[in-house]
C-alpha positions in Angstrom: 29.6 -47.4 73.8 25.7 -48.7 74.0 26.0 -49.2 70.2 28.3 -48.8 67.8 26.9 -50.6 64.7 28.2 -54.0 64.7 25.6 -55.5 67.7 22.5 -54.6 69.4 23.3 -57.3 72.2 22.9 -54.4 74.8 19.5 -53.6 74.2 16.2 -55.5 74.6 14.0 -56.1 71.1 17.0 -53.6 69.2 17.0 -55.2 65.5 19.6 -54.1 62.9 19.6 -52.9 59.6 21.4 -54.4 57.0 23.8 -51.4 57.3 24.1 -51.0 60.4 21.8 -49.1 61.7 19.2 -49.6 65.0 15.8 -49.7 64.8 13.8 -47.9 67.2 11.6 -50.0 69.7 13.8 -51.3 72.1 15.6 -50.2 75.5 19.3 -50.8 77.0 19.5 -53.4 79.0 22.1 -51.2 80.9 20.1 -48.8 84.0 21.2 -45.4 84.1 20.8 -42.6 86.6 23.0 -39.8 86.2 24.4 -39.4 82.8 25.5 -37.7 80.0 24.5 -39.3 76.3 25.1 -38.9 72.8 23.1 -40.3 70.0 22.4 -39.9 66.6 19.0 -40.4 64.7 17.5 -40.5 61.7 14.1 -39.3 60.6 12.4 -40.8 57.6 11.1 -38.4 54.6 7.1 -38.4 54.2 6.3 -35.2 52.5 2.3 -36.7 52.1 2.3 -37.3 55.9 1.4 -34.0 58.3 2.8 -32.8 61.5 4.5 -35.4 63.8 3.2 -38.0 61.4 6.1 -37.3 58.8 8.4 -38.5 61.0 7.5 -39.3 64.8 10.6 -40.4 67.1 11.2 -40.4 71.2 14.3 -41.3 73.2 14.4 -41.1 76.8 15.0 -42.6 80.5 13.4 -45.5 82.2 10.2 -44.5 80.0 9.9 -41.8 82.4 11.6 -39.0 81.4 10.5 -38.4 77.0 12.5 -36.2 74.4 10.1 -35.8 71.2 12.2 -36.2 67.9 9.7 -35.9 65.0 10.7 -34.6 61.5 9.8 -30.6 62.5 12.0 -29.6 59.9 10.7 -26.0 58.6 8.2 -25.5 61.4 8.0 -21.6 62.5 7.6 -21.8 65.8 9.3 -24.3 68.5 6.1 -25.5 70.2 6.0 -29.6 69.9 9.3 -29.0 67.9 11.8 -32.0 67.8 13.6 -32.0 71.5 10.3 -31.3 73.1 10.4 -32.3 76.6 6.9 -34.8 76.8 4.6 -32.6 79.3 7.5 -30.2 80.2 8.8 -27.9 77.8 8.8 -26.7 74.2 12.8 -26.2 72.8 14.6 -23.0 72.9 14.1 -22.9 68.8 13.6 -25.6 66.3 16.9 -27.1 65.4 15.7 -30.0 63.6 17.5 -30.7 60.4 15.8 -31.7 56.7 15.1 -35.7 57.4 17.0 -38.3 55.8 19.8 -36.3 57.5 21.8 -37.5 60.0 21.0 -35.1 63.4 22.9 -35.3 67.0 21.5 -35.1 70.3 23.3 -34.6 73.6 21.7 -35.3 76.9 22.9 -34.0 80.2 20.3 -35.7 82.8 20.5 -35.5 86.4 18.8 -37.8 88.0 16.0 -37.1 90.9 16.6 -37.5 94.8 14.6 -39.3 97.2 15.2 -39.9 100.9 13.2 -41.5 102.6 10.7 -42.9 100.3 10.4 -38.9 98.9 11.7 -37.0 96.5 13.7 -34.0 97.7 15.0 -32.8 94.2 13.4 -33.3 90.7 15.5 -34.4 87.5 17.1 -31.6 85.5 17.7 -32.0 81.7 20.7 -30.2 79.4 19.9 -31.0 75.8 21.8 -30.3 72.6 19.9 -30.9 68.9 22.3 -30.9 66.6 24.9 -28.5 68.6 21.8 -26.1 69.4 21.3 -25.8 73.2 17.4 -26.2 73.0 16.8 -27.0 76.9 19.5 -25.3 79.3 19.1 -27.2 83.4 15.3 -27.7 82.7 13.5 -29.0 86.0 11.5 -32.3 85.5 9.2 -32.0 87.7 7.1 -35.0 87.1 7.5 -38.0 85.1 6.3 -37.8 81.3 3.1 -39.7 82.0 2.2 -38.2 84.8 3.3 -40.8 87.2 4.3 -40.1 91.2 4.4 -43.9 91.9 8.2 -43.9 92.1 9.3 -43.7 95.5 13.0 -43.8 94.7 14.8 -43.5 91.1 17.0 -46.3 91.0 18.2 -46.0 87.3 16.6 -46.7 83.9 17.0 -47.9 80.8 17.7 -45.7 77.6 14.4 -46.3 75.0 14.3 -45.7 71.4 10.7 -45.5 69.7 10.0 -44.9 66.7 5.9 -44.5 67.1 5.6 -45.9 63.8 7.8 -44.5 61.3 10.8 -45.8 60.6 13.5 -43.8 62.5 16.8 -45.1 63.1 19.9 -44.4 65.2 23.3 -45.2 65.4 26.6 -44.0 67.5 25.1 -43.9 70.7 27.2 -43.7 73.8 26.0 -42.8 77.6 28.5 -41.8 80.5 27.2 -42.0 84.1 28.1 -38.7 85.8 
């Protein structure tokens, strides 16, 4: 369990609520390559603000590999939906649930492989928004900002952001595979 809502002491910067509750804008302390994760998260409810604004979250690996979890709720289609993969891939369908609601996300990641100083095989991401297979064994082929510097993926940590609205998370749990 990475946390379980009595102490952030496995995560750098994490700060609690009052009831329990972590703030995003920190990282595990904990590397992972391989893994399988479970979280859930919060977005807050801004009807004034528009698009991602209303409610802008991202969770993801070694601040490599982004999933996009913004308050979509409503929108048609699924392009920059919540469970977008950052420079990859647009969800299945929008899953997202009303904010202020309490929504899952389950992450199967398998890490890249290098040999040699090169990478022979890219990442590949599973994920789950709130029991709604949104990204079935997507290829990552790059990492989210565009960097190639890696010459080896030695494990990262998981990162909450909250991108400036106050999204929160709690029951968060990651298996290495």
């Amino acid at each position: 369990m990475l946390f379980d809502g009595t102490s952030t002491k496995k995560f750098e910067g994490g700060k609690m609520t009052p009831d329990g509750l972590i703030k995003a804008g920190c990282q595990s302390k904990q590397k992972f390559k391989s893994h399988k994760m479970h979280l859930e998260f919060r977005t807050p409810f801004m009807p004034q603000a528009e698009d991602t604004s209303r409610g802008d979250g991202t969770l993801g690996v070694k601040g490599s590999y982004a999933i996009q979890i913004p308050d979509t709720f409503g929108k048609v289609t699924p392009k920059g939906a919540s469970g977008e993969l950052q420079k990859v891939a647009s969800p299945k369908m929008n899953a997202c649930l009303p904010p202020l609601r309490w929504q899952t996300c389950d992450i199967d990641f398998t890490a890249p492989v290098f040999k040699d100083g090169k990478k022979v095989t890219n990442a590949r991401i599973t994920v789950l928004l709130n029991g709604v297979k949104i990204h079935d064994n997507v290829e990552l082929p790059d990492l989210a900002g565009g960097s190639t510097r890696d010459k080896k993926f030695d494990g990262g940590p998981i990162f909450l952001q909250d991108n400036g609205t106050p999204v929160h998370f709690r029951n968060i749990w990651v298996l290495p595979k």
